[in-house]
KOLGUSE-290054 format. One record per atom (N, C-alpha, C): residue number from 1; chain; atom name; x, y, z. Coordinates in steps of 0.2 Angstrom, whole numbers, plus 5000, padded with zeros to 4 digits. Example, Ala and Ser with C-alpha at 12.3 -4.5 7.8 and 13.67 -1.06 7.14 Angstrom:
# residues 2
1  A  N  5066  4972  5039
1  A  CA  5062  4978  5039
1  A  C  5066  4984  5039
2  A  N  5064  4989  5035
2  A  CA  5068  4995  5036
2  A  C  5064  5000  5039
END
This chain:
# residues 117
1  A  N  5323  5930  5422
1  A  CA  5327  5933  5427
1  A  C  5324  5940  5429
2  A  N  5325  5941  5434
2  A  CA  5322  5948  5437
2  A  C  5328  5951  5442
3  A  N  5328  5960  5439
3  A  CA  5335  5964  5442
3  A  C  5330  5968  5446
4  A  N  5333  5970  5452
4  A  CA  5327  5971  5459
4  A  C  5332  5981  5459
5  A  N  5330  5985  5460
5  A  CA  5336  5993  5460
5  A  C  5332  5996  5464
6  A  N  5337  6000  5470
6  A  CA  5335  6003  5473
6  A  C  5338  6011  5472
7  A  N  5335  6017  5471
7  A  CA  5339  6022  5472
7  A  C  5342  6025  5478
8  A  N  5348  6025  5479
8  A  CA  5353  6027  5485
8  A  C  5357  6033  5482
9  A  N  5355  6040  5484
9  A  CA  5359  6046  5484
9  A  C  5360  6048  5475
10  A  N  5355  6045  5471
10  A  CA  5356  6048  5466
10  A  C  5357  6043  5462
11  A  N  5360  6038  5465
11  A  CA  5362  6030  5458
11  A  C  5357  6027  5460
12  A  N  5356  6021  5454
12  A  CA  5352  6014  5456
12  A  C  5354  6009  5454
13  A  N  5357  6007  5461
13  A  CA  5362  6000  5461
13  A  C  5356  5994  5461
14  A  N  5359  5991  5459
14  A  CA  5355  5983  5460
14  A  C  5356  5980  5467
15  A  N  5352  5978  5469
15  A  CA  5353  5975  5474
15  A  C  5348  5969  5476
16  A  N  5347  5966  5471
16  A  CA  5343  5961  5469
16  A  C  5345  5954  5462
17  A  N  5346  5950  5463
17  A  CA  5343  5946  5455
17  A  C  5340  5940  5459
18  A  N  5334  5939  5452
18  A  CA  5330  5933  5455
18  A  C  5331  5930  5448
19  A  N  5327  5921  5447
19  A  CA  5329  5916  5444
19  A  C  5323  5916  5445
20  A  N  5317  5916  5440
20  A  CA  5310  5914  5442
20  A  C  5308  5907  5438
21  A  N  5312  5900  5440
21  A  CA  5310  5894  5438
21  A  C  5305  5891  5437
22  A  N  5299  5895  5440
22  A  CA  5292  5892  5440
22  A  C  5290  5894  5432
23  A  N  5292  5899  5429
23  A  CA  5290  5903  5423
23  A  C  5291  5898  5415
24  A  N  5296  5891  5417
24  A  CA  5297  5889  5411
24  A  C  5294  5883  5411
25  A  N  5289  5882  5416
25  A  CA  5282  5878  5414
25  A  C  5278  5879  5410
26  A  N  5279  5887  5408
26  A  CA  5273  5885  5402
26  A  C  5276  5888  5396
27  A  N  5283  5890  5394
27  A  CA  5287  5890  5389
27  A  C  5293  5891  5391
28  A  N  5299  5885  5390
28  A  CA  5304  5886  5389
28  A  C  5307  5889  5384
29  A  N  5305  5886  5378
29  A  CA  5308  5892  5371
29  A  C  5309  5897  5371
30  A  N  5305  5902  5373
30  A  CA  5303  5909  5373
30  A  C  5305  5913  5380
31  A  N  5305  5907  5385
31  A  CA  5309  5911  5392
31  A  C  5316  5909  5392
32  A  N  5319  5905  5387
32  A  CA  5328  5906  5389
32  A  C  5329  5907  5382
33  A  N  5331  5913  5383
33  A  CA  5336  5913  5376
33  A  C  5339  5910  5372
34  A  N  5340  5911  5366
34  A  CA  5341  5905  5362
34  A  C  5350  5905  5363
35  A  N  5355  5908  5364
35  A  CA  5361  5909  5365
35  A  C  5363  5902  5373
36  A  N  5358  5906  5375
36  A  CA  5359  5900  5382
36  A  C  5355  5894  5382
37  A  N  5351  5893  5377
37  A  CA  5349  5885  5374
37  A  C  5354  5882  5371
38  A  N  5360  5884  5367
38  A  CA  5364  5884  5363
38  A  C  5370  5881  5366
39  A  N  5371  5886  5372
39  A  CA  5377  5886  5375
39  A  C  5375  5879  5382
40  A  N  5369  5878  5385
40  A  CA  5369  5875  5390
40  A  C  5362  5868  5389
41  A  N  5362  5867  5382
41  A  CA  5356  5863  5380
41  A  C  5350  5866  5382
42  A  N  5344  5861  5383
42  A  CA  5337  5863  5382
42  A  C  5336  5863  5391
43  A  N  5332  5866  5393
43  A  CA  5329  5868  5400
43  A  C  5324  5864  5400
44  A  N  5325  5862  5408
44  A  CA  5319  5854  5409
44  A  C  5311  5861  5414
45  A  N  5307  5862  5411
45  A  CA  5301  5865  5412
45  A  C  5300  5866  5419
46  A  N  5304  5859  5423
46  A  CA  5304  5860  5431
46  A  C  5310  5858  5434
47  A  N  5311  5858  5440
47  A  CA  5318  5856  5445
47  A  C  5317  5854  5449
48  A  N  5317  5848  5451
48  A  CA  5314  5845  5459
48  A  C  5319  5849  5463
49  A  N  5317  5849  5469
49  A  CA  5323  5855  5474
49  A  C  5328  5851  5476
50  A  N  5326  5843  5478
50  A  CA  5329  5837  5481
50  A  C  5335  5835  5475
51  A  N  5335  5836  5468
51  A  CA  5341  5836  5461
51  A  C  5345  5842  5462
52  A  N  5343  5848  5463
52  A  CA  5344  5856  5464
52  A  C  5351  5853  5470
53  A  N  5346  5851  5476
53  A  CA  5351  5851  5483
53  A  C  5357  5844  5482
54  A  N  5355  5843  5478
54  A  CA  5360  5836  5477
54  A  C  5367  5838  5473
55  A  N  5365  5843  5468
55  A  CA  5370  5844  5465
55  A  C  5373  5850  5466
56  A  N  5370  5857  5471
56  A  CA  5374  5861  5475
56  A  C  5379  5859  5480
57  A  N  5375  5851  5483
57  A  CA  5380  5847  5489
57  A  C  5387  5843  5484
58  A  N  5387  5840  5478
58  A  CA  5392  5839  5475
58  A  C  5395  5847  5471
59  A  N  5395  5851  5474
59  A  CA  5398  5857  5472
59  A  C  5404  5858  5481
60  A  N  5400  5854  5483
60  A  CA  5404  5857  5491
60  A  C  5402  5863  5495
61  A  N  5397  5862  5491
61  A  CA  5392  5869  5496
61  A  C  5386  5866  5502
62  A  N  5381  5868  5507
62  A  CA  5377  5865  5510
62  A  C  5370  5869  5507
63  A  N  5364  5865  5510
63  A  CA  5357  5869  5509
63  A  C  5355  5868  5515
64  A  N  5353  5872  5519
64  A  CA  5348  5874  5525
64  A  C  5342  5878  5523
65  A  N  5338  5873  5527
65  A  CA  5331  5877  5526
65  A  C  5332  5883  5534
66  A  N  5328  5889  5528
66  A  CA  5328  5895  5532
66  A  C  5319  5897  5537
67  A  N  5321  5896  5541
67  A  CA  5315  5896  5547
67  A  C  5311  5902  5543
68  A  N  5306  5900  5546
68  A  CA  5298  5908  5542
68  A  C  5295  5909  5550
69  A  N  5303  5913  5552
69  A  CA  5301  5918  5559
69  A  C  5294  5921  5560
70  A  N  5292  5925  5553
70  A  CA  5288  5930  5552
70  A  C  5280  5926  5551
71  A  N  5281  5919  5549
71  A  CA  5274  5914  5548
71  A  C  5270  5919  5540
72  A  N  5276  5921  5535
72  A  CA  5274  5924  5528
72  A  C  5275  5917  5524
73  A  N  5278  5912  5526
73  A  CA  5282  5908  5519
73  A  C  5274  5905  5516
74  A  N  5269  5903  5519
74  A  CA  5263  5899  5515
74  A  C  5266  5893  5512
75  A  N  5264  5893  5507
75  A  CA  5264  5886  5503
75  A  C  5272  5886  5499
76  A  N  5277  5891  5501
76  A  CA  5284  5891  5500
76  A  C  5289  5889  5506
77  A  N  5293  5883  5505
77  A  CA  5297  5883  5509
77  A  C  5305  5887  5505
78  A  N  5307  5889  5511
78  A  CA  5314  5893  5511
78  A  C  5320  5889  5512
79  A  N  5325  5889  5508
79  A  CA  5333  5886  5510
79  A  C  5338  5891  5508
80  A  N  5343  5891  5511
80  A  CA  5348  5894  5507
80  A  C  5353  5893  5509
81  A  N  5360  5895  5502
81  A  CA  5364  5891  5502
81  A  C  5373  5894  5504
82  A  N  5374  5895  5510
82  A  CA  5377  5899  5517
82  A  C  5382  5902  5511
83  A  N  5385  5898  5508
83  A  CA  5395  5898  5504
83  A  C  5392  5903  5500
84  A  N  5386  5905  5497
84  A  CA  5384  5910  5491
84  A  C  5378  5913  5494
85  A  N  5374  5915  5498
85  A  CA  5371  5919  5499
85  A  C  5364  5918  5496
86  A  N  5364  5913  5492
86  A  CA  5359  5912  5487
86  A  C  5352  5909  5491
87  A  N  5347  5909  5489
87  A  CA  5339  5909  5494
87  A  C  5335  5907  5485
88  A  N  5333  5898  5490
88  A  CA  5330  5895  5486
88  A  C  5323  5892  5488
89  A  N  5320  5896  5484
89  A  CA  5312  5896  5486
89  A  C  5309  5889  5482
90  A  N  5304  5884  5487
90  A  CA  5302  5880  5486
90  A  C  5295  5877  5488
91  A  N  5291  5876  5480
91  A  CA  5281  5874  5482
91  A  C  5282  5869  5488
92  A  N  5278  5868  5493
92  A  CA  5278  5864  5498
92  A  C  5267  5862  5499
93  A  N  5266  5864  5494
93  A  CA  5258  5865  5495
93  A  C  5257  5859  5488
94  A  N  5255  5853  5494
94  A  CA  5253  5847  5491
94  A  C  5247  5846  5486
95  A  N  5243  5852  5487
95  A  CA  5238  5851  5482
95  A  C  5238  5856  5476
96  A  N  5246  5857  5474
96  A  CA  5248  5861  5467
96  A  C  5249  5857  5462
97  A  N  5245  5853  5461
97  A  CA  5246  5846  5455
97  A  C  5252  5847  5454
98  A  N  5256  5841  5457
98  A  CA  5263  5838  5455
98  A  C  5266  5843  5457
99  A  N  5268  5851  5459
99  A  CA  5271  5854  5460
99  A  C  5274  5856  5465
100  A  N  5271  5852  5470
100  A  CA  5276  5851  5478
100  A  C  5282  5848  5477
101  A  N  5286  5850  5479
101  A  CA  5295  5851  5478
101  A  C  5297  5853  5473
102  A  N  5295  5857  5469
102  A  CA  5298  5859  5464
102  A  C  5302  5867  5465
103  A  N  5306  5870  5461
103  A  CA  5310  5873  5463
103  A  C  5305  5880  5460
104  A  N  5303  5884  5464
104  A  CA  5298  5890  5463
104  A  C  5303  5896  5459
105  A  N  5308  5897  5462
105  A  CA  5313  5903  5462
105  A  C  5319  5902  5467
106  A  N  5325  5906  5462
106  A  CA  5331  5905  5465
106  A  C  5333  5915  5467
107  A  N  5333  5917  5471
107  A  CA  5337  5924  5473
107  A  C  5346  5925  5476
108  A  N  5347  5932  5474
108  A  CA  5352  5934  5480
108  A  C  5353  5941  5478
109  A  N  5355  5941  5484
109  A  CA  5354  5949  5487
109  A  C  5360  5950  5489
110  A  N  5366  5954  5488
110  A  CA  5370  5959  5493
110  A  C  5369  5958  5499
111  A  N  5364  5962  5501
111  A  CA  5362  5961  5510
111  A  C  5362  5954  5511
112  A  N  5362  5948  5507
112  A  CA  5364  5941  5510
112  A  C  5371  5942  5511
113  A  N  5376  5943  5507
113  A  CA  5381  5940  5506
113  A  C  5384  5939  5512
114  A  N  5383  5946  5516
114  A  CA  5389  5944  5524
114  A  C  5386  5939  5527
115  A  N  5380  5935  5527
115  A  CA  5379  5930  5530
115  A  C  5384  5924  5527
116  A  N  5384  5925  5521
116  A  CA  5388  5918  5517
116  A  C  5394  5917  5520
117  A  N  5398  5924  5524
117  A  CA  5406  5921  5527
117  A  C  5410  5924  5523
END
């Protein structure tokens, strides 16, 4: 996990957390705590994004792919999940052995949330 802080007038609120997914390819042991192995069994090293969206959709939430206005996404495709604010980053570059579709990183930001409704 990554916590993102901005200084605003003196504090440094958070205004960031990220889920870095891709990181438990080369060590799950040592990238998830052992309290949350404990609590939520063993982490599978990857997440197809297509299992991810299947099982956000049986939560009753939706996935929208988010357009790359700006033409920065590259070999990342963007969706996110409107009810939660949440932006789920996904390899889309065919030639990252086996890694295309897989789930890269999951974010959310404050500044999403008034999109969520």
């Amino acid at each position: 996990m990554e916590l993102s802080f901005q200084e605003e007038g003196g504090a440094w609120p958070c205004f960031g957390v990220s889920v870095q997914v891709h990181r438990l390819r080369w060590d799950t042991e040592s990238s998830v705590p052992a309290a949350l192995r404990s609590a939520y069994g063993e982490f599978a090293a990857s997440r197809r994004f297509e299992d991810l969206a299947a099982a956000i959709a049986g939560l009753g939430c939706s996935v929208e792919p988010e357009p790359d206005e700006d033409g920065t996404a590259g070999d990342i495709h963007r969706y996110r999940v409107p009810e939660s604010g949440v932006r789920v980053f996904v390899r889309s570059d065919e030639e990252a052995q086996g890694q295309a579709g897989a789930v890269w990183s999951l974010s959310v930001s404050p500044a999403w949330w008034h999109e969520a409704g």
